[in-house]
C-alpha positions in Angstrom: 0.0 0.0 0.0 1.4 3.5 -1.2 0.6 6.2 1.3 1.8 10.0 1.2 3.2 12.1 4.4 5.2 15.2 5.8 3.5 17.4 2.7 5.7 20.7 3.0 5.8 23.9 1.3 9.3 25.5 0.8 10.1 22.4 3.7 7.2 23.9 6.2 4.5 22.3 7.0 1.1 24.2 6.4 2.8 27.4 6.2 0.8 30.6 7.3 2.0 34.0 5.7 4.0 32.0 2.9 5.9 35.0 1.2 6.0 32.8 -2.5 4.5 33.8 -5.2 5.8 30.7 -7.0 6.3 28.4 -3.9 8.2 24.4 -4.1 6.3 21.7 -3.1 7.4 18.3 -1.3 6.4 15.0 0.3 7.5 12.0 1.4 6.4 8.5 0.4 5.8 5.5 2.0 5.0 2.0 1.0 5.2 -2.0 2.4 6.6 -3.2 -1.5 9.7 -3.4 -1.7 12.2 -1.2 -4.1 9.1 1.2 -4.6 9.7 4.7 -6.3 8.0 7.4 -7.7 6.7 7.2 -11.5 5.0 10.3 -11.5 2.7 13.3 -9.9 0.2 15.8 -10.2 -0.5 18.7 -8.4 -3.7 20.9 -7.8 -3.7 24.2 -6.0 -7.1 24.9 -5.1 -8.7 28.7 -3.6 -12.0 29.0 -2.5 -12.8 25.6 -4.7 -11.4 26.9 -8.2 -8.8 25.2 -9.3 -6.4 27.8 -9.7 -3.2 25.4 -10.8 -3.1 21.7 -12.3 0.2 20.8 -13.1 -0.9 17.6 -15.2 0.4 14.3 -14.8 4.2 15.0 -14.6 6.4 11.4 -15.2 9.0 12.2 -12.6 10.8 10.7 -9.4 11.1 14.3 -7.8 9.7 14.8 -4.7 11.2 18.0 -3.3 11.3 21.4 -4.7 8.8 20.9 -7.1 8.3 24.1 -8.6 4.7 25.8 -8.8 4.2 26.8 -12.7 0.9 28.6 -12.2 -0.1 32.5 -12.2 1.1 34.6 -9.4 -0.6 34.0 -5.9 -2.6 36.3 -4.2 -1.5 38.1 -0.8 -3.3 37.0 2.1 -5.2 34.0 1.0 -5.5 30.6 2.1 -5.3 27.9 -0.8 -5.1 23.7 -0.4 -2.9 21.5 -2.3 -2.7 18.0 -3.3 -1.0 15.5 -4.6 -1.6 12.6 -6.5 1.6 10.0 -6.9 1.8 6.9 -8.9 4.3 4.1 -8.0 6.2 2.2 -10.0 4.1 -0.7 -9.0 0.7 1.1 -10.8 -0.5 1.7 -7.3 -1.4 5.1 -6.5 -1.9 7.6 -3.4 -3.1 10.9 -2.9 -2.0 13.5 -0.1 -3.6 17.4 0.5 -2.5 20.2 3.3 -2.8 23.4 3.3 -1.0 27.0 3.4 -2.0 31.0 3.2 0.4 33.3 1.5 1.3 36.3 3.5 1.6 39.9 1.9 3.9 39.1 -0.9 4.7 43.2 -1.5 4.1 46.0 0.5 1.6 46.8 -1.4 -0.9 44.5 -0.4 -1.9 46.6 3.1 -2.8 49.6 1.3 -5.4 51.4 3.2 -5.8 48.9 5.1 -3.2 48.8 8.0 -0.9 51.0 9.7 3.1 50.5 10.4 4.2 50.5 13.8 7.1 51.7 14.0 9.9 54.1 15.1 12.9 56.7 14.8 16.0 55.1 15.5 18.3 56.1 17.7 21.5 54.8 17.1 23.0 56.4 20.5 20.8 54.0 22.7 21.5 50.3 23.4 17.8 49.5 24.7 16.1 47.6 22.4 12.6 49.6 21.4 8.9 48.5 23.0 6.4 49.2 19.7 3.1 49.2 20.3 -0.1 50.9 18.7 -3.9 51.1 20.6 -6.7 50.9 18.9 -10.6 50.0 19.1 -12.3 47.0 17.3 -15.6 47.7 16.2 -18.6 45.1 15.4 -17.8 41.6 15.7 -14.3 40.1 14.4 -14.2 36.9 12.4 -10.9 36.1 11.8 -7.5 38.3 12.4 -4.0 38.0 11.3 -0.9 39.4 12.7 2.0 40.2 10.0 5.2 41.0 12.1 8.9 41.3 11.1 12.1 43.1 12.8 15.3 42.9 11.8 16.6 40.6 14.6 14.1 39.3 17.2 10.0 40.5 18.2 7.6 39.0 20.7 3.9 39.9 20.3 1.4 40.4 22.9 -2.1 41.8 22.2 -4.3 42.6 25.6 -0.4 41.9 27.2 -1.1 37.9 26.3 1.8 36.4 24.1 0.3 35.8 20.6 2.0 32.0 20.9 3.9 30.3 22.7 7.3 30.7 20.8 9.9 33.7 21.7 12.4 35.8 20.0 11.4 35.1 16.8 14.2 35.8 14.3 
């Protein structure tokens, strides 16, 4: 039996905030025949339930890095992939996972967020404390933080970590 796992993007697993336009795609196989390999794929990129990419059945052993050939990904949205892998054996297996692309060009906030930010000052070893306040009105379905620094942050919003991970880089 030929069974698919550890479906990555770029080698993440269902990556949020993806910063590809034309992302690689890999997976791992796995089957209980013996001198099994890979005789060929397809891969579908799906948004919203259009099929936005189908690479076609490609006759290759690659697994890793394979490259996304479709038209340029929109910031901020969430699309699933699959993939569809036939053996050498005729047997086949299909795996799908997830990812959302992040803001792909400054552009893509326009109107629609604020930087936080500040003047540096080069004289001062402290590290700077950014933060903005504001008001959320009517009833919020869904929210995404976009953060960067060049070195280390840690997010709080109502002075609760975002996660549970610090210093990211």
């Amino acid at each position: 039996m030929l069974k698919i796992y550890d479906l990555t993007i770029e080698y993440k697993h269902e990556p949020l905030g993806l910063d590809e336009i034309q992302p690689r795609f890999g997976w791992k196989l796995d089957s209980n025949q013996q001198d099994t390999v890979q005789a060929s794929y397809r891969l579908q990129i799906v948004q919203g339930g259009d099929v936005v990419w189908d690479s076609g059945t490609v006759a290759s052993a690659q697994s890793i890095l394979n490259e996304y050939l479709g038209p340029n990904l929109a910031p901020r949205t969430e699309y699933t992939w699959s993939v569809t892998v036939t053996d050498n054996h005729g047997e086949t297996a299909e795996g799908t996972s997830r990812f959302e692309t992040g803001l792909l060009n400054g552009s893509a906030f326009e109107g629609k967020a604020q930087w936080i930010t500040h003047a540096p000052d080069k004289a001062s070893p402290v590290s700077p404390v950014l933060y903005k306040d504001f008001v959320v009105q009517g009833n919020v379905k869904k929210a995404r933080l976009y953060a960067t620094a060049l070195g280390m942050y840690e997010a709080e919003i109502n002075g609760e970590p975002v996660d549970d991970t610090y210093f990211h880089p």
